[in-house]
C-alpha positions as a printed NumPy array, in Angstrom:
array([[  4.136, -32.226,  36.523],
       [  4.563, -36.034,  36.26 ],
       [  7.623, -37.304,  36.165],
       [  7.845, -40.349,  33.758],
       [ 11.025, -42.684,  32.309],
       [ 10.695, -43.899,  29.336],
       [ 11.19 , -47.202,  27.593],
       [ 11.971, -48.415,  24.559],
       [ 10.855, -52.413,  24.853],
       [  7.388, -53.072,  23.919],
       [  4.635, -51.838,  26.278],
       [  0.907, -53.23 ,  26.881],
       [ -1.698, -51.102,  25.906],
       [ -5.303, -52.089,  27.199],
       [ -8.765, -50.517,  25.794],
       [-11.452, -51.129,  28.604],
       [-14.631, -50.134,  27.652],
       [-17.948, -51.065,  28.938],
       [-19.406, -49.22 ,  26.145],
       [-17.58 , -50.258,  23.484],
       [-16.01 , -48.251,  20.505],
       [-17.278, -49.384,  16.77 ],
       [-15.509, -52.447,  15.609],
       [-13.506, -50.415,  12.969],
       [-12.269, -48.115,  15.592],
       [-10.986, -51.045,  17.843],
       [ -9.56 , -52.527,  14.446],
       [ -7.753, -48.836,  14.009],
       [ -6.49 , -48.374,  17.479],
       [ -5.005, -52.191,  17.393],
       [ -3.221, -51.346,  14.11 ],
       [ -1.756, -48.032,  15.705],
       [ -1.022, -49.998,  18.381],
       [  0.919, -52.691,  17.093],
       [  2.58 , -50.953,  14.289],
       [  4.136, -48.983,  16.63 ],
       [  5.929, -51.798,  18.193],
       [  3.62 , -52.595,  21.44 ],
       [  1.235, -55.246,  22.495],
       [ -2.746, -54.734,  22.071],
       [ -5.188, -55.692,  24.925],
       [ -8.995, -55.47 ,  24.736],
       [-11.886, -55.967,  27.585],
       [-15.44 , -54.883,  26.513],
       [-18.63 , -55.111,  28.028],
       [-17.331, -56.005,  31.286],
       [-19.939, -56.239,  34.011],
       [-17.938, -56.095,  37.246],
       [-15.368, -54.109,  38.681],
       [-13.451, -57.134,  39.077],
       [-13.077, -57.934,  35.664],
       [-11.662, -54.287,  35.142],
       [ -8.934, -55.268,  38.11 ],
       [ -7.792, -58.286,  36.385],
       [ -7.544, -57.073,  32.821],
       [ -5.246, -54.033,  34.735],
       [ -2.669, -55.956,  36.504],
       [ -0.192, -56.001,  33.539],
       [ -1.381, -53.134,  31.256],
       [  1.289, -50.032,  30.979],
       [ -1.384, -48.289,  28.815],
       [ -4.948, -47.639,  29.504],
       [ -7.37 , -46.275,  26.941],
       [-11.105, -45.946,  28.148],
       [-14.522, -44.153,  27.56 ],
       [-16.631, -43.32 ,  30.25 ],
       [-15.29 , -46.4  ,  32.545],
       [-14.199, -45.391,  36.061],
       [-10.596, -45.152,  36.753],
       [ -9.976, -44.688,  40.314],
       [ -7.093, -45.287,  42.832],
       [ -8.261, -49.067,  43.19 ],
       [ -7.825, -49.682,  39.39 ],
       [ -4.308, -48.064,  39.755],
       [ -3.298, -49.312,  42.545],
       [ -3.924, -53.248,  40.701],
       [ -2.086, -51.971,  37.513],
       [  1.573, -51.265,  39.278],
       [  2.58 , -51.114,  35.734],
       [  0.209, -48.583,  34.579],
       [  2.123, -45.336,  33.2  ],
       [ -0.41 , -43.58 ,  31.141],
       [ -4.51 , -43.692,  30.823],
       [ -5.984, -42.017,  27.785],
       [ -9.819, -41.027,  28.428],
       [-10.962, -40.853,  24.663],
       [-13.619, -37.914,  24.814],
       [-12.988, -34.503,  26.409],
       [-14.315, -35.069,  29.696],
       [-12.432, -36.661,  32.114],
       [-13.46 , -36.496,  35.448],
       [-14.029, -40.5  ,  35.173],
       [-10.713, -40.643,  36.221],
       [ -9.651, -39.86 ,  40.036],
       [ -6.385, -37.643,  38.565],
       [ -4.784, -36.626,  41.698],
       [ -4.717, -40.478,  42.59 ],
       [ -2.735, -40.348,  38.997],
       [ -0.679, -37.927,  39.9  ],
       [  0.308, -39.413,  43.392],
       [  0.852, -42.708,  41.402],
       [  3.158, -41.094,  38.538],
       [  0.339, -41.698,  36.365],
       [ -0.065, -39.221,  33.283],
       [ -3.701, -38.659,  32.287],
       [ -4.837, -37.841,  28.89 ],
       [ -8.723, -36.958,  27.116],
       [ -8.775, -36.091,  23.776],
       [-10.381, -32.851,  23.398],
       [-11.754, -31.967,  19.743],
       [-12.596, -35.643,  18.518],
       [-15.846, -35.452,  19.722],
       [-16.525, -31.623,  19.371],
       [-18.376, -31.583,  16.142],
       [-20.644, -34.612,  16.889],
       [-21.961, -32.785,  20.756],
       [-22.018, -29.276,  17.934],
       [-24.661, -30.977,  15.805],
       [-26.974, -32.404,  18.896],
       [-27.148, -29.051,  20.385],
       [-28.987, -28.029,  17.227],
       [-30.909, -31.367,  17.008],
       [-32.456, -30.879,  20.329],
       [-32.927, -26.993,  19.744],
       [-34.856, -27.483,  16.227],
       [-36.759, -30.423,  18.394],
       [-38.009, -27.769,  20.788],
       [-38.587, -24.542,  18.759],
       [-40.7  , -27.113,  16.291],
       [-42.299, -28.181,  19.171],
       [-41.729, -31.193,  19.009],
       [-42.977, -31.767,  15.276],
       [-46.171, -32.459,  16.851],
       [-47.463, -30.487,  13.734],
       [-48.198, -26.694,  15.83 ],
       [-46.884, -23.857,  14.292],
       [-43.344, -23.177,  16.05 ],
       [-40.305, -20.649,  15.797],
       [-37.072, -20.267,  13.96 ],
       [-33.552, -20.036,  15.52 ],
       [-32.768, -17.293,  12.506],
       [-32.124, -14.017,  14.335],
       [-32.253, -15.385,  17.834],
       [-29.514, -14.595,  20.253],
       [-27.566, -17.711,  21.125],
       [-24.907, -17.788,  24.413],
       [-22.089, -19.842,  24.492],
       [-20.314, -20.817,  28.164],
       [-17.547, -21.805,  27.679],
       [-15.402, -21.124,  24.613],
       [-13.309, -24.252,  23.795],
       [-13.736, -26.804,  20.495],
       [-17.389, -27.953,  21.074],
       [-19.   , -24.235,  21.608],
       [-16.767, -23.091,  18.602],
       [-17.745, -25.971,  16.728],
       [-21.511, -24.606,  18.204],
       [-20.942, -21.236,  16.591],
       [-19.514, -22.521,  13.411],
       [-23.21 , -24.209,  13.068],
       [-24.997, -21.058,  14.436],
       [-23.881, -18.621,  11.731],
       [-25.371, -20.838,   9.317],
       [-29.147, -20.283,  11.1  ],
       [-28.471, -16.489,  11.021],
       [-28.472, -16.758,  14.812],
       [-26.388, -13.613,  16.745],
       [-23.427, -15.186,  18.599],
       [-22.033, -14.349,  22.393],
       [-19.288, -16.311,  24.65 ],
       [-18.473, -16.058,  28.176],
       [-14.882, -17.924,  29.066],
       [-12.614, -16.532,  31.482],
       [ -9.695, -18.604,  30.453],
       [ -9.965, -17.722,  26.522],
       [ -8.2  , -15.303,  24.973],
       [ -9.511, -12.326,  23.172],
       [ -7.971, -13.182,  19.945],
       [ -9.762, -15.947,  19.423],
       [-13.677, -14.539,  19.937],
       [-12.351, -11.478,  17.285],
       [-11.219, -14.874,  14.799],
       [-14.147, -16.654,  15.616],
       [-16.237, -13.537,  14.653],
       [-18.183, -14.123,  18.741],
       [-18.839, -11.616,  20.797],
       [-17.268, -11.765,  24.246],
       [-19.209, -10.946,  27.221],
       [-17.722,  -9.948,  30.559],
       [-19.787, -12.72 ,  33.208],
       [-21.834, -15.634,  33.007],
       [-24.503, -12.889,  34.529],
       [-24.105, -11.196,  31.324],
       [-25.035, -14.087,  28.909],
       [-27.607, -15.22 ,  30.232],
       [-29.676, -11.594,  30.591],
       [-28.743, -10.987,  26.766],
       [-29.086, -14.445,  25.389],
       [-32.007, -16.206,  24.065],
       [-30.44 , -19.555,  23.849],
       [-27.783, -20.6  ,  26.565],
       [-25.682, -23.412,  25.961],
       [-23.817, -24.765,  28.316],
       [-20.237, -26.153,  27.765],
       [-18.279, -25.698,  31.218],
       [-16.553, -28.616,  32.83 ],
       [-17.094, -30.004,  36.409],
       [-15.052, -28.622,  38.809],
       [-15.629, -27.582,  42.276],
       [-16.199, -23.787,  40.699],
       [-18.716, -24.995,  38.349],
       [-20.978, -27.485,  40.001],
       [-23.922, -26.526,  41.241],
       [-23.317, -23.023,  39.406],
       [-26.205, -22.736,  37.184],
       [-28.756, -21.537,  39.776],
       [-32.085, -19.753,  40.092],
       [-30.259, -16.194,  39.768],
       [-28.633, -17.253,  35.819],
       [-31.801, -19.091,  35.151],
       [-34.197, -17.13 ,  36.364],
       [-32.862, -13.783,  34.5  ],
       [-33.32 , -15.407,  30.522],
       [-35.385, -13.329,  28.402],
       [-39.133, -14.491,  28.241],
       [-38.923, -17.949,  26.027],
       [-35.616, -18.785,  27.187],
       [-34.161, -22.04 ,  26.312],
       [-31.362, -23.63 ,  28.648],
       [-29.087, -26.239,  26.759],
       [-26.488, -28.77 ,  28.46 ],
       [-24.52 , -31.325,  26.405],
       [-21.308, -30.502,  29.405],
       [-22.081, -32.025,  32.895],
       [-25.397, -32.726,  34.817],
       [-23.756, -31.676,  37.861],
       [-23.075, -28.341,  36.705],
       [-26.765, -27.43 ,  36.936],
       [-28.73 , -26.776,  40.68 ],
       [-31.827, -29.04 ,  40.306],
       [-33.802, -27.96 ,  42.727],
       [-33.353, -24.719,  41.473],
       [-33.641, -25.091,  38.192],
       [-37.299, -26.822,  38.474],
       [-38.403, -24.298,  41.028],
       [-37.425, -21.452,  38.732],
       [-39.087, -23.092,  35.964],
       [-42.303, -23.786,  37.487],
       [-42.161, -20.128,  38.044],
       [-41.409, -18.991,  34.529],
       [-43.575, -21.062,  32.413],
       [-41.754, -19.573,  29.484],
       [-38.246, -21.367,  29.583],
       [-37.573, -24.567,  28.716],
       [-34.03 , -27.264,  29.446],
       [-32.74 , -29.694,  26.842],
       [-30.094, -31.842,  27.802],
       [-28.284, -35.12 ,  26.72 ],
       [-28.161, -35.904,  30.727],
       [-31.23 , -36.346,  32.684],
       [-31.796, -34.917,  36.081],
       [-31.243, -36.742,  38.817],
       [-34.593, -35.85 ,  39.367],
       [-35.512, -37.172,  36.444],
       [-39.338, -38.11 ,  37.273],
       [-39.965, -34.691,  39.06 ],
       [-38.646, -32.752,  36.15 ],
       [-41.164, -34.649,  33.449],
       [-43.964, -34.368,  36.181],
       [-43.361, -30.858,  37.343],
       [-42.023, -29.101,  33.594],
       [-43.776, -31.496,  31.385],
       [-42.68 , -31.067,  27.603],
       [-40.716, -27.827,  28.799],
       [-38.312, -30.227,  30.02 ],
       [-36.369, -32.914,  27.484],
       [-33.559, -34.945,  28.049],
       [-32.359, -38.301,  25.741],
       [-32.457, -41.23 ,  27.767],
       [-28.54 , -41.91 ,  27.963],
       [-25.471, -38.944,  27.433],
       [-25.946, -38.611,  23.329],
       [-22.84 , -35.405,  22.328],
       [-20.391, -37.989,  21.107],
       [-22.655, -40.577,  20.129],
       [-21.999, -41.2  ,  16.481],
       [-19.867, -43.109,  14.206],
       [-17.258, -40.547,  13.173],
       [-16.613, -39.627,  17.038],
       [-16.128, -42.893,  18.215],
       [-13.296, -43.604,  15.369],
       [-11.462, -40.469,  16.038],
       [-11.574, -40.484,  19.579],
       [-10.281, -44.275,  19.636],
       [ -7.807, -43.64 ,  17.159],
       [ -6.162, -39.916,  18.847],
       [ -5.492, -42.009,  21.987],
       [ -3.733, -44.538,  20.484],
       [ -1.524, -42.194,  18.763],
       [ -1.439, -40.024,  22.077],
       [  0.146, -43.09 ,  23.607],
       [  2.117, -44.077,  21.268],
       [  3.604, -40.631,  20.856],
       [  4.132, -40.718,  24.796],
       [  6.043, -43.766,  24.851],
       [  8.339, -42.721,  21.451],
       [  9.199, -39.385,  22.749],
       [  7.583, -38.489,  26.125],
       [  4.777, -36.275,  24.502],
       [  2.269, -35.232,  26.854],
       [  0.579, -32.395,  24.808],
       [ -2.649, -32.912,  26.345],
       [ -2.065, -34.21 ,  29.668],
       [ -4.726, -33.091,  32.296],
       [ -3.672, -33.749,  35.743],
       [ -0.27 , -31.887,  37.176]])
């Protein structure tokens, strides 16, 4: 655990986004901000790294999006106590550099979960209609939809799913029972399992060293005929080569993602309109995300600095 001392003056707390958040979410986290007694600091659309290294040097706070925090962006913010990645994902941010630095690191899972939810089911309706190119295609009712990964965004999934009439099944390892019994899921026993039994996989695993590269030509290559592969968690987490090779062997299964392949080109040339992904990340690309992501790390921060609160701290 990070060891931290606390302050009571006022403390600077910098939002540095190259994306930026909506205007009324910057508006919201300045008001948090300030009316909890600290000073508000905002860099957007920044082009360099540079830029990012200046705007640090003073900053005790950091909140972010999908802007790289690494050991050279702590190392220029010797002030720096706390960054804040507002989204769920966080590997953006080089934690053990944190954690060497006494740095606590923060995302803010659930903001964003309902928004990714909704886009899985946007791109699946996209691909069973296929493509509302006006062909007859299929209906999700009564299809059998696996969930990997059992945390906000694939319960937000399932939520959605019982409203298509769509049979539910979860793998996660690290979930407890009691919650796929509540959540009225079924819980399989292996990643193996789900994707033999499922007719839908969606994929909602982090990247880690266990998980990259994981989804391979054995998971792939065991769906049921028409099998269709969803991502919305990390591109990394899927074996490219493997994936296309499997797929140009099963004509049947198609991949929907909000990240493209590295091998983007190859996968439109090689899977044609079996393969779709949008042309930037998309899951928590809507209003109502942006403002509640913004706005639960500035009162993560603030609630760090009043009383040491590190509820959803993610590096050790």
């Amino acid at each position: 655990m990070v060891n931290v001392q606390f302050s009571i003056i006022k403390m600077k707390v910098l939002v540095a986004t190259q994306k930026p958040f909506a205007p009324v979410a910057v508006e919201g986290i300045k008001d948090i901000v300030i009316g909890a007694g600290h000073e508000f600091a905002l860099i957007e659309k920044y082009e360099e790294k540079a830029e990012l290294l200046a705007a640090v040097k003073d900053a005790n706070a950091l909140i972010i999006r999908s802007d790289k925090v690494d050991a050279e962006v702590m190392d220029a913010a010797p002030a720096l106590k706390i960054v804040v990645r507002a989204g769920a994902g966080f590997d953006n941010v080089d934690c053990a550099a944190a954690t060497e630095r006494g740095i606590v690191v923060m995302n803010t899972p659930g903001q964003n979960s309902n928004a990714v939810a909704e886009l899985v089911f946007g791109m699946l309706l996209f691909a069973v209609r296929n493509r509302f190119n006006g062909k007859a295609g299929t209906e999700l009712k009564g299809k059998r939809l696996g969930l990997l990964a059992f945390g906000n965004v694939p319960q937000n999934v399932a939520r959605i799913a019982k409203g298509f009439g769509m049979e539910i099944s979860a793998y996660d390892a690290y979930c407890p029972a009691e919650v796929f019994t509540r959540e009225n899921v079924k819980q399989v026993m292996s990643p193996a399992e789900l994707f033999q039994t499922c007719d839908v996989v969606s994929l909602h695993i982090p990247s880690t060293p266990e998980t990259r590269q994981s989804i391979n030509a054995a998971l792939i290559g065991s769906m049921p005929k028409g099998g269709i592969l969803v991502n919305t968690a990390r591109q990394d987490v899927i074996n490219e080569p493997e994936l296309i090779a499997t797929m140009q062997e099963r004509t049947d299964l198609r991949y929907l993602s909000d990240l493209q392949l590295a091998a983007h080109d190859e996968g439109l040339e090689k899977l044609g309109d079996r393969y779709f992904a949008t042309p930037k990340k998309m899951g928590a690309q809507t209003a109502e995300a942006n403002i509640n992501a913004g706005l639960a790390a500035a009162n993560q921060i603030c609630g760090f600095f009043k009383d040491g609160c590190t509820r959803f701290q993610v590096n050790k």
